[in-house]
C-alpha positions in Angstrom: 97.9 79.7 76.4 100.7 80.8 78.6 100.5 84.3 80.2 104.1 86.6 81.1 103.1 88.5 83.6 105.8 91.9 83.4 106.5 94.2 86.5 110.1 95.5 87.0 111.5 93.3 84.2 110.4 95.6 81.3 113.0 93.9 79.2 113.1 90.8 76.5 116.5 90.1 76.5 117.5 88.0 79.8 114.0 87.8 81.1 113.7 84.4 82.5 109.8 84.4 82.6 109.5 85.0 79.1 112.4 82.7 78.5 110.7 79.5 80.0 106.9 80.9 79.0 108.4 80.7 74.9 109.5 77.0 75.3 107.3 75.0 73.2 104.6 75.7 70.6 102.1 77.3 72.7 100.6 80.4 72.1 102.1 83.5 74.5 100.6 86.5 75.7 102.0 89.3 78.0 100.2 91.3 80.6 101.7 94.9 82.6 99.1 95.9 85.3 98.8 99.4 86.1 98.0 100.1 89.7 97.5 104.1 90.0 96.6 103.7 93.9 99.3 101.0 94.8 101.8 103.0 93.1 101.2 106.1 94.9 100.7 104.3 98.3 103.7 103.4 97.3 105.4 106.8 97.0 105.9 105.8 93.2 107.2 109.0 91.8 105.2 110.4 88.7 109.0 110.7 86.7 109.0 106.9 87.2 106.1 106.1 86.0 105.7 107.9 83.2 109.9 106.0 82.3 108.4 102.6 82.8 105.1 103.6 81.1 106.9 105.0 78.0 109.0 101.2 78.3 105.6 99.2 78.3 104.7 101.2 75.4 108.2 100.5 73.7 107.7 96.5 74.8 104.2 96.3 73.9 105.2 97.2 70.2 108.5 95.1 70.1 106.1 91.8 71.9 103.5 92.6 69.0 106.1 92.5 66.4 107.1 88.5 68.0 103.4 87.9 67.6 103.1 88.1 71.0 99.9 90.6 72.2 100.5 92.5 75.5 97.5 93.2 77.6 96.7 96.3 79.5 95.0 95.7 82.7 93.9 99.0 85.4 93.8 97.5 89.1 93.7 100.1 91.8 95.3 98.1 94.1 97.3 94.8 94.7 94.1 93.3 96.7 92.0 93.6 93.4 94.5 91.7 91.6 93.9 87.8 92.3 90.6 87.8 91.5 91.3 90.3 87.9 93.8 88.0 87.1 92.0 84.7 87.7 89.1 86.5 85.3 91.8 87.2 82.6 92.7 84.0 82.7 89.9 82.2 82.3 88.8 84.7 79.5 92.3 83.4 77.7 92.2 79.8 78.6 95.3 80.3 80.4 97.0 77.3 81.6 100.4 78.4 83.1 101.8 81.9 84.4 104.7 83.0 84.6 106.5 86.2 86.4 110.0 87.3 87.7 109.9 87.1 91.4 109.1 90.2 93.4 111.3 90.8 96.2 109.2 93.4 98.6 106.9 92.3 100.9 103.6 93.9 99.2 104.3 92.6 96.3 105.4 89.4 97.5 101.8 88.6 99.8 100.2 89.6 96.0 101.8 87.4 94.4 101.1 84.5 96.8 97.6 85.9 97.2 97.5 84.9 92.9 98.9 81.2 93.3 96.2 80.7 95.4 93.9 82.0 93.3 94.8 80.6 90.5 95.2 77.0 92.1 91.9 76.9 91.9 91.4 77.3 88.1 94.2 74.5 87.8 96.6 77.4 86.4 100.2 76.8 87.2 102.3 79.8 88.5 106.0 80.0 88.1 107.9 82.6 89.9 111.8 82.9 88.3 114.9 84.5 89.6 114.7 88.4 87.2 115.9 90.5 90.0 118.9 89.6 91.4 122.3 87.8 89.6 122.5 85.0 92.6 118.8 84.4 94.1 117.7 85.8 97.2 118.8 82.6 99.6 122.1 81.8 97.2 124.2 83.6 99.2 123.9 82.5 103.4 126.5 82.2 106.4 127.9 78.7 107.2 125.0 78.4 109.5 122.3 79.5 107.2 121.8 82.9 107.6 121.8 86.2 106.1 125.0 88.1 105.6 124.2 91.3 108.0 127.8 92.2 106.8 128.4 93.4 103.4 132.1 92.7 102.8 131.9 88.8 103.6 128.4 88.8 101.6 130.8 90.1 99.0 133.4 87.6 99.1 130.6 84.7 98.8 128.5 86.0 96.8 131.8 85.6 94.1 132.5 82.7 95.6 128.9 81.3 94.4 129.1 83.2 91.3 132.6 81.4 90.5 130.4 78.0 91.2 127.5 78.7 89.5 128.3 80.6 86.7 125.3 82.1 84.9 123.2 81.9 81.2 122.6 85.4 79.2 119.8 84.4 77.3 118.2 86.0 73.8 115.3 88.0 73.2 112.5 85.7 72.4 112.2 84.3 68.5 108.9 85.5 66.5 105.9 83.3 67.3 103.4 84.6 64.8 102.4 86.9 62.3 103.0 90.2 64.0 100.1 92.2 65.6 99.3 95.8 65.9 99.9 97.6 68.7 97.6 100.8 70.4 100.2 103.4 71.8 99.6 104.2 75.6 99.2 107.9 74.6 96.1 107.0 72.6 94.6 104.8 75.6 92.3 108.0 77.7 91.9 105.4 80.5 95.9 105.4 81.0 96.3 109.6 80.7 92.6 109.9 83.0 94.7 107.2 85.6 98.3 108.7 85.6 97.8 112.3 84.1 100.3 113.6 81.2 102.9 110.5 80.0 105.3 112.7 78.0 108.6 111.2 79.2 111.7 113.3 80.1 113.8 113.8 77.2 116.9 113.3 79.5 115.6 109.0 79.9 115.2 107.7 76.5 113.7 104.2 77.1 114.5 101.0 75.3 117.0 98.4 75.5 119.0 99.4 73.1 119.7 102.8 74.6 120.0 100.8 78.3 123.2 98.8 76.2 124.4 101.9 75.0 125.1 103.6 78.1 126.3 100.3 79.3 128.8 99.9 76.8 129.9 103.7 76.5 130.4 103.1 80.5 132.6 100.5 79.6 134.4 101.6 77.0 135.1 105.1 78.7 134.8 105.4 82.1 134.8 101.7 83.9 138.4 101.4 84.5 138.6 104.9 86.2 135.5 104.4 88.3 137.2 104.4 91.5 138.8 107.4 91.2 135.8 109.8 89.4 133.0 108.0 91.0 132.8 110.5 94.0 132.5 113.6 91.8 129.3 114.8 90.7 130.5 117.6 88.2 132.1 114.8 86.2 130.8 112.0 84.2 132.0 109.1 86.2 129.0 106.8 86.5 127.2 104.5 84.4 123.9 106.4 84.7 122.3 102.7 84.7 120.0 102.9 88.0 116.6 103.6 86.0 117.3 101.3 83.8 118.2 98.7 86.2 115.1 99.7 88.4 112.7 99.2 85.4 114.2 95.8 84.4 115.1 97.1 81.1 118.5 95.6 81.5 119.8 92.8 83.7 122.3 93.1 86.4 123.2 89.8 84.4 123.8 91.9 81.3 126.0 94.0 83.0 128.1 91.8 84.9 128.4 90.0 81.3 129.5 93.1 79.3 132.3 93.8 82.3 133.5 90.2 81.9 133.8 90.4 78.7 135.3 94.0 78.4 137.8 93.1 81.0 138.3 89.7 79.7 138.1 88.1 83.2 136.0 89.0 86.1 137.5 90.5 88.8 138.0 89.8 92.2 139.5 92.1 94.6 140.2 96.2 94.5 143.5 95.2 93.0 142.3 95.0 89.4 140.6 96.9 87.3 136.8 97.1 87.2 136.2 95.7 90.6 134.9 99.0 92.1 131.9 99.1 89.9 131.6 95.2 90.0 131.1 95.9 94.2 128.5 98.7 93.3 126.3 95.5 91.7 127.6 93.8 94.6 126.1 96.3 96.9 122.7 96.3 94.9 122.6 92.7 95.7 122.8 92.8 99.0 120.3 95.1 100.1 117.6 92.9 97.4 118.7 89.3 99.4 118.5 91.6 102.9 114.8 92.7 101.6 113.6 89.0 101.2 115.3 87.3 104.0 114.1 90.4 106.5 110.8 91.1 105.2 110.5 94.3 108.5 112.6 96.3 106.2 109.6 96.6 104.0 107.4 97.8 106.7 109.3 100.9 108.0 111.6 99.4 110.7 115.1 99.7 110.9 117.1 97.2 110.4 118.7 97.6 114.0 115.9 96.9 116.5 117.3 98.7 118.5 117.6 102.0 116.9 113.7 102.5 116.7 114.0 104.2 120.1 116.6 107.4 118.9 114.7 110.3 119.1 114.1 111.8 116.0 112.5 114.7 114.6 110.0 115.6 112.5 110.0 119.2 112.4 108.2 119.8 109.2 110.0 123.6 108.4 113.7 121.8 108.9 112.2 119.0 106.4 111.0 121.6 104.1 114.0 123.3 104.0 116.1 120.3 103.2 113.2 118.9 100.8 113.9 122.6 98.7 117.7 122.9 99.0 117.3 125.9 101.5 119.9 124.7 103.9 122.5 126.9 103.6 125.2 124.5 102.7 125.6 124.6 98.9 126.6 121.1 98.5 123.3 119.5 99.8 121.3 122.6 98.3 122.6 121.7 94.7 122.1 118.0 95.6 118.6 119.1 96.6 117.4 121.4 93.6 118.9 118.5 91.0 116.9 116.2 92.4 113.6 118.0 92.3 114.1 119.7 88.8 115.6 116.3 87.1 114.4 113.1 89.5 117.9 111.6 89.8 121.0 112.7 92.2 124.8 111.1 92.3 125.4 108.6 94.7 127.8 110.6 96.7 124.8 113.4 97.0 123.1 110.8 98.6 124.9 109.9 100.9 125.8 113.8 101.6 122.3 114.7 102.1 120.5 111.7 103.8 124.2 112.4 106.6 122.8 115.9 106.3 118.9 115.0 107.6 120.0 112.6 109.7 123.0 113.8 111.4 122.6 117.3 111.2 118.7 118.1 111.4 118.1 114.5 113.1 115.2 114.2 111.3 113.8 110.7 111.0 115.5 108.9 108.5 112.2 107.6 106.8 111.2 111.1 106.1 114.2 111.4 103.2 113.3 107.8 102.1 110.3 108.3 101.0 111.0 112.0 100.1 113.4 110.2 97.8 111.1 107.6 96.3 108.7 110.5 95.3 111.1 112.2 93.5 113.6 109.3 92.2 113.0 108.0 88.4 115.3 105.6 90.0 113.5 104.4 92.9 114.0 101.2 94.5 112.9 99.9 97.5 115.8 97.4 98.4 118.6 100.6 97.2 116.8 103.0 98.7 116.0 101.7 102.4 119.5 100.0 102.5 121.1 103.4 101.7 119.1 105.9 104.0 119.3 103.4 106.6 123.0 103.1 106.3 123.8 107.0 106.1 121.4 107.2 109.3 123.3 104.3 111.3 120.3 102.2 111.9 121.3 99.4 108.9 123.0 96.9 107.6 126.8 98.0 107.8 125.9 101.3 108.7 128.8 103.7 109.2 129.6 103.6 113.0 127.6 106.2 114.2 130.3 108.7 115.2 131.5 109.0 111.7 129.1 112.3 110.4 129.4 113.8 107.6 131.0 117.1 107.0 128.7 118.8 104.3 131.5 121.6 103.8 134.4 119.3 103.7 132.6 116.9 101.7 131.8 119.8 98.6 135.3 121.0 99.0 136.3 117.5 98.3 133.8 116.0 95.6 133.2 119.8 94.0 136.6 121.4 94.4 135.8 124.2 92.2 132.6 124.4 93.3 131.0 123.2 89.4 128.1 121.4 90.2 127.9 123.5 93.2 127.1 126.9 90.7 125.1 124.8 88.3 122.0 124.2 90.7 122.4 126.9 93.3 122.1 130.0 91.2 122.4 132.9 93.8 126.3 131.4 93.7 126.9 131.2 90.1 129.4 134.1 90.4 130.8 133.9 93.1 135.0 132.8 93.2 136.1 129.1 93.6 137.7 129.8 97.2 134.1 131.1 98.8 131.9 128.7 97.3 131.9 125.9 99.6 131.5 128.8 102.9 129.7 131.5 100.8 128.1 133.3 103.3 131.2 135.9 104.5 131.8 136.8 100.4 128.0 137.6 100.0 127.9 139.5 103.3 130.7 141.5 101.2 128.7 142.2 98.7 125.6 142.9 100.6 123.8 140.1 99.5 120.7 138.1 101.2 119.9 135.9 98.3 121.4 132.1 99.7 120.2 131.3 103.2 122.1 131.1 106.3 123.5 127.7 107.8 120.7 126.0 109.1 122.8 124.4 112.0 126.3 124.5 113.2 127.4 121.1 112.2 130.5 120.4 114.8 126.8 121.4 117.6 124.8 119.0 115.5 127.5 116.6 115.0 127.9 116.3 118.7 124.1 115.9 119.7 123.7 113.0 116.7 126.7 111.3 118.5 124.7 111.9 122.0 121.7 110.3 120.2 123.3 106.9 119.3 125.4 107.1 123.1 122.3 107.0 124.8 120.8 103.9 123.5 124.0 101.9 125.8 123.0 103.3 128.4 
């Protein structure tokens, strides 16, 4: 028997493990481990689990329908695994495994940790290419190396692409009568390890919805991208990044469905659909910068040299940016969408991490893992590369005097102040003109119900500037 072993790959179109596991008669089996003490090591927040957990359910029935039975397995941890595994296997009569290669460095000592186990049992392990359109290692300098640059990573990275060329494979074909399938939600070991598993309403799971935001993207939004991106109060985005997290579609797919929407792919900002094509392109390069500099898994920046700024980690400042108490209503709205819905707008992001950062000068690991235990989107490679870039201690990181203005930056992404009155609701009534600086108005109207600035940015502006100055000297 062969074995498909899932993680972030919840998907059966484009999955190259169970593409190359269904070649040939043998019979195939899938297996999805669930790892409640990893995952929360792991900052895995609860709104992401219970999306993926709600996709292995969708999966299991759809792999059960092929003929194809997917097992359950509770490991607490990644250390338990090799030896679990090696059991299952021998209970199966596995001969060959197969997986979608894992790209953090946890994940990727597990996975070694199982060839070695499994060596022993004579079962061969296969480790594919899932994650990423080129391979981690595809795209290198002239001498060998990482890109550390993003816009000449870019340029190859086509370049390769152009060479290359890639293969959308089908779903798998039926391989049996079909089986049944045992929802999670009647499993009392799965609710007793993760607690409730009612997904949110707003993240229907399944490939088909996945395809259906892609292609209403497509259709409606793709070629104005570049110009609504930035705006959080308008439906500019593709709304893909759980989806793409999960595995349950390909970034394959969605170069694919833009090449063939377009009818070309493009190739510079001059034409149409490039800006979201460099958004993949971005996602790219901070997975190749994860494998190739395995220290950005383990807390470091990616800068050596910025591990000596001192940061802060005063825990009221933290809580007040952590519960949108900061007195600037465009991170405060940021703040309070993220908690109540577990995703935020790229330009928030970038807003708020500038914010802690720049601003507070809190430690930028503090927001990255604030982030991955809220995110249903959370991804280690996105996630690190972008707070790490908005602190100026990464990979093409902003130059370090170039901070953020959070009031300039609402009064330019949330003119009339939209998504600014949706999430802070002590401002829902107040005029266009005073919502960005609200604080004279409510003064005005005698009014204590929104907090004062935490900081002066153009002070704390000016002493994040001093940080970075002082490591020349």
């Amino acid at each position: 028997m062969k074995l498909v072993w899932l993680r972030n790959d919840l998907r059966l179109a484009d999955n190259p493990a169970l593409r190359h596991a269904c070649a040939g008669d043998e019979p195939v089996a899938a297996l999805f481990i669930i790892s409640p003490t990893q995952w929360r090591q792991h900052k895995m927040a609860s709104v992401r689990q219970r999306f993926m957990l709600a996709q292995v359910d969708v999966l299991g029935r759809e792999l059960a329908a092929l003929g194809m039975p997917l097992h359950l397995l509770r490991v607490e941890t990644f250390a338990e695994v090799p030896a679990v595994l090696a059991d299952l296997c021998r209970e199966h009569g596995v001969t060959q495994l197969y997986a979608n290669q894992a790209i953090e460095i946890d994940e990727q000592r597990r996975d070694h940790a199982v060839s070695a186990a499994l060596a022993e049992q004579a079962v061969g392990c296969h480790w594919l290419n899932g994650c990423c359109v080129l391979p981690p290692g595809r795209v290198l300098t002239g001498s060998g190396e990482m890109f550390k640059v993003f816009t000449p990573f870019s340029r190859a990275w086509l370049k390769a692409l152009d060479e290359e060329g890639f293969v959308i494979h089908r779903a798998p074909a039926p391989r049996g009568e079909p089986l049944p399938w045992q929802p999670l939600a009647e499993r009392a070991w799965v609710d007793e390890a993760l607690g409730e598993l009612t997904p949110d309403p707003r993240w229907p799971v399944g490939e088909a919805e996945a395809r259906r935001r892609l292609n209403d993207f497509l259709e409606q939004a793709v070629l104005d991208y570049g110009e609504t991106r930035d705006f959080p109060a308008i439906a500019g985005t593709s709304v893909l990044s759980p989806y793409l997290a999960a595995g349950i579609i390909s970034p394959r797919q969605c170069v694919a469905a833009l090449q063939q929407r377009l009818g070309y792919r493009p190739q510079s900002k001059a034409q149409p659909g490039f800006v979201w094509l460099n958004e993949l392109i971005w996602r790219e390069f901070y997975r190749h910068l994860l494998v190739l500099i395995p220290t950005l898994s383990m807390n470091r920046p990616f800068k050596p040299e910025t591990a000596a700024l001192p940061w802060s980690w005063d825990p009221d400042a933290f809580a007040a940016w952590c519960g949108g108490r900061t007195g600037y209503p465009i991170v405060d709205a940021a703040m309070r969408c993220l908690n109540a819905t577990g995703w935020m707008h790229n330009r928030l992001r970038m807003i708020v991490a500038s914010f802690l950062t720049k601003d507070l000068h809190i430690h930028w690991r503090l927001g990255e893992d604030y982030f991955m235990n809220r995110l249903i989107d959370g991804d280690l490679a996105a996630n690190n590369g972008g707070w790490q870039w908005a602190a100026g201690t990464g990979a093409d990181a902003a130059p370090y005097f170039r901070v953020f203005n959070p009031t300039t930056q609402g009064q330019r992404f949330d003119p009339q102040g939209e998504f600014i009155r949706t999430w802070v609701t002590e401002l829902a009534d107040i005029p266009a003109a005073y919502v960005h600086q609200p604080h004279d108005w409510l003064r005005l109207k005698g009014r204590q119900d929104y907090p004062a600035p935490m900081v002066d940015h153009a002070v704390a502006r000016l002493r994040a500037i001093e940080m970075f100055r002082s490591l020349e000297k």
